[in-house]
N, C-alpha and C positions, 0 to 999 in steps of 0.2 A: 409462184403457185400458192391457192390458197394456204393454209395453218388448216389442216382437217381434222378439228380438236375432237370430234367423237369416236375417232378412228384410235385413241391414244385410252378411249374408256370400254375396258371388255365387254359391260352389262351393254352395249348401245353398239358394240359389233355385228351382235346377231339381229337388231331391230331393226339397225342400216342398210344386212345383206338383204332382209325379207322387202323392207321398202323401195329397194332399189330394182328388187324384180318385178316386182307390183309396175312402177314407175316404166320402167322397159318394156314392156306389154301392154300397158295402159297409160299412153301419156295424158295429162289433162288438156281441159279444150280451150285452146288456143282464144276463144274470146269469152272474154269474163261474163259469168254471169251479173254484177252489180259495177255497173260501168266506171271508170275510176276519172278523177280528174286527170286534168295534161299532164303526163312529164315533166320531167324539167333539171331532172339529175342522173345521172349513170353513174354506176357506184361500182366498185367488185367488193364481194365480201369475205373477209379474213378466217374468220370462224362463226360457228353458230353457239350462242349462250344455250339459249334453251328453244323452244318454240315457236316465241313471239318478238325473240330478243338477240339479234348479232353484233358482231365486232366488224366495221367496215377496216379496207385496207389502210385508210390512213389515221385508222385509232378510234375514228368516234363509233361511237355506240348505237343505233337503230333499233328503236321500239317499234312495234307495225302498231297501226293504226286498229283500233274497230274490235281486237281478239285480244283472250286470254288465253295461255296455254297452261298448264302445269309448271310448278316450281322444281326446274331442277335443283341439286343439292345445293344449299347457304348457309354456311356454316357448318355447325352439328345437326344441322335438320337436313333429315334425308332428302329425297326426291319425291313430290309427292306421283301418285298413281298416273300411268303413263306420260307421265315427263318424259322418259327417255324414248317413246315410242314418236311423240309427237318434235321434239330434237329431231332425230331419225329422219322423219319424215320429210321435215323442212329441209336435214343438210340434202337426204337422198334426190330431193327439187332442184339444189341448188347445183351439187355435182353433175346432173345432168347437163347443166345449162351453164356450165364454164363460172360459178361461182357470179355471176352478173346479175344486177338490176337494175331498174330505169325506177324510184322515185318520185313521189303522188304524192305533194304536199297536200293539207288541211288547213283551216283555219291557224292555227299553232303551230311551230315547228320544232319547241323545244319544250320538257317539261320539268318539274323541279328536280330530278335529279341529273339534268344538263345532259340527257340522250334525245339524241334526234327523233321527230316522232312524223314518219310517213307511211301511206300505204306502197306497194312493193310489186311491180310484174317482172315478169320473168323474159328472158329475149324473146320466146314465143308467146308472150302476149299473154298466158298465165296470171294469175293473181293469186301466190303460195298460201293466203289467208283465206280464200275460198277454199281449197284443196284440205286448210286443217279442219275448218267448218263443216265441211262435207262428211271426213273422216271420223267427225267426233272426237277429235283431238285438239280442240279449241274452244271457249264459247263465246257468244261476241259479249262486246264490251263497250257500253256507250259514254264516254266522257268527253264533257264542253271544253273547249266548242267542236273539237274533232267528230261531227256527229254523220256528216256528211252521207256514209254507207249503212250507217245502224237499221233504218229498215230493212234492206236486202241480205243484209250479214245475219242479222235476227230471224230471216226465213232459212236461208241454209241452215243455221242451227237448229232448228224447228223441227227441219227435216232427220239431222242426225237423229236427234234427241225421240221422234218419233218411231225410229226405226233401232233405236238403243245401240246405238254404233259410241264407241268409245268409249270417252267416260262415262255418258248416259245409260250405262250398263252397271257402271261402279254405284253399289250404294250411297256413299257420298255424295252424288250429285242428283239422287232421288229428292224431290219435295217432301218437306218436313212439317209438321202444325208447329204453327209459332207457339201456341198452347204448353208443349211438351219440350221446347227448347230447356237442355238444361242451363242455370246459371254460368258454368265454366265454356262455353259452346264458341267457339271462334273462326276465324278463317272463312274463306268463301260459299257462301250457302245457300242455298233455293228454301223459301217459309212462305206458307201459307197460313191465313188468319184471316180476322174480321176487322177491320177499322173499326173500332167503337170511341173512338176520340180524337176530333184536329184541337190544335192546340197551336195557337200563334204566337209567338212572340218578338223581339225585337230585329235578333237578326236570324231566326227559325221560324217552320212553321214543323212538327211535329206528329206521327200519325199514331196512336199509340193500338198496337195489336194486344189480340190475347196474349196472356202470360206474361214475360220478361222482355219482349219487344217494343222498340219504340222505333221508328222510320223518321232521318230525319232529311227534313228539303231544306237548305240554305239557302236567305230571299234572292240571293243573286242567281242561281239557279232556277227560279221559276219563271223565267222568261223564255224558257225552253219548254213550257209545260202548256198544255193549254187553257186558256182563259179562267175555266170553271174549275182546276186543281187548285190545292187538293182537296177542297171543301166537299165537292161531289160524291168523292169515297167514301163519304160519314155513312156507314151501316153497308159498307161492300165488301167481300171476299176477295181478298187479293193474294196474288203469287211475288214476294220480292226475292229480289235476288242482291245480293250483293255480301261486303264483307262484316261481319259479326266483330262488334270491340264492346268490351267492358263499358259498362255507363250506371254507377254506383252500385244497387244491387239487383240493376237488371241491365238488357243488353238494348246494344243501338246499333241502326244501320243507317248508311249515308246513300241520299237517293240524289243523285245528280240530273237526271235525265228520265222522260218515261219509260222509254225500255225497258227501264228495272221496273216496272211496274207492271202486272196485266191485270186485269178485271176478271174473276174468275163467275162474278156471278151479279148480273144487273139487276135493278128493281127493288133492290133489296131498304126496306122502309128505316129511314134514321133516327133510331128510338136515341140515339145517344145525344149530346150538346158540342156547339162549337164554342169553346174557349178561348179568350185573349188573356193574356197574361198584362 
């Protein structure tokens, strides 16, 4: 029998009872909306880390594909805003369904911290990563080459996010002006701004927003991107997303993929210069 490691955390007893009724009453639908590749492994799984992330039966690790969930607790750092809701959610899938999955590789199968990295259905044909996307308990996440569902994962969240279901409710995951970003600002975060500078150099190309933001694309990454990135953006509004790190006395983000990028506003005349370094 699984390890049902939530059931040993009081704060995630009561999130488990509520998801598990939900679940009983409303099971999800049996064929995925964002069709997945073939099978090719059955797995039973041991415990649920957080969300996005399990312990299978024989030790390894399993990251899903496509989603972020919330950090449960690491270390001294708490959990952040419904981590334990979307845990929850995922074990209360999995209890249903005898702890089992079948397995969906991608491009990749393993990533630098040595966990497995697949997409995940359930015996009835489910895909538990639709289910947090829908919830707002996930948001997708597009990293090369695993890119495979990012358009389809990016309209269920759409949809959450539309209808303010989950965290799209929490401030934190409200769009912010790159403009007003403070210097100390970190972690995962949705900014808006204007490109008023690319900047290329040897092995970057660099999108510099208002304020303390700088957007960056690694050349090996833009073979993902299409032809005319990211020069095209020179004097557009855009929405990025991703994670926030120190970059001397202003901040940088790492754009892997377009997803993290939307166009919030076309047409817009490029008064500013494109730079080579």
């Amino acid at each position: 029998m699984p390890r049902r490691s939530f059931y040993r955390r009081a704060p995630l007893r009561g999130a488990f009872f509520i998801f598990s009724t939900l679940l009983a009453t409303a099971s999800p639908a049996t064929v995925p909306e964002c069709p997945l590749p073939a099978g090719s492994e059955r797995v039973r799984v041991k415990h649920v880390t957080d969300g996005d992330t399990l312990r299978l039966a024989d030790d390894r690790r399993l990251r899903l594909i496509g989603i972020n969930a919330p950090e449960s607790r690491r270390g001294e750092h708490p959990p952040q805003p419904l981590a334990t809701a979307a845990g929850a959610a995922l074990e209360a899938l999995l209890e249903q369904q005898g702890y089992l999955l079948t397995l969906h590789f991608d491009s990749s199968r393993q990533d630098h911290y040595r966990r497995l990295l697949a997409h995940a259905s359930l015996p009835d044909g489910s895909n538990p990563a639709e289910h947090l996307l829908e919830q707002g308990l996930a948001t997708a996440l597009a990293v090369p080459p695993n890119t495979g569902m990012a358009d389809c994962y990016q309209r269920l969240e759409q949809r959450a996010r539309a209808t303010r279901r989950g965290i799209w409710a929490l401030p934190a995951y409200r769009s912010v002006a790159a403009a007003g970003l403070r210097p100390d600002a970190r972690g995962f975060r949705l900014v808006q701004g204007r490109i008023h500078e690319v900047r290329h150099s040897r092995h970057s190309v660099w999108l510099q927003l208002d304020g303390p933001l700088a957007a960056r694309i690694a050349r090996r990454d833009l073979a993902h991107f299409p032809s005319d990135y990211p020069d095209s953006l020179l004097g557009q509004r855009v929405e990025l997303r991703g994670w926030l790190k120190p970059d001397g006395d202003g901040l940088k983000v790492s754009i892997r993929h377009p997803a993290a990028i939307t166009r919030l506003v076309d047409g817009q005349p490029p008064e500013e210069k494109i730079r080579s370094d």
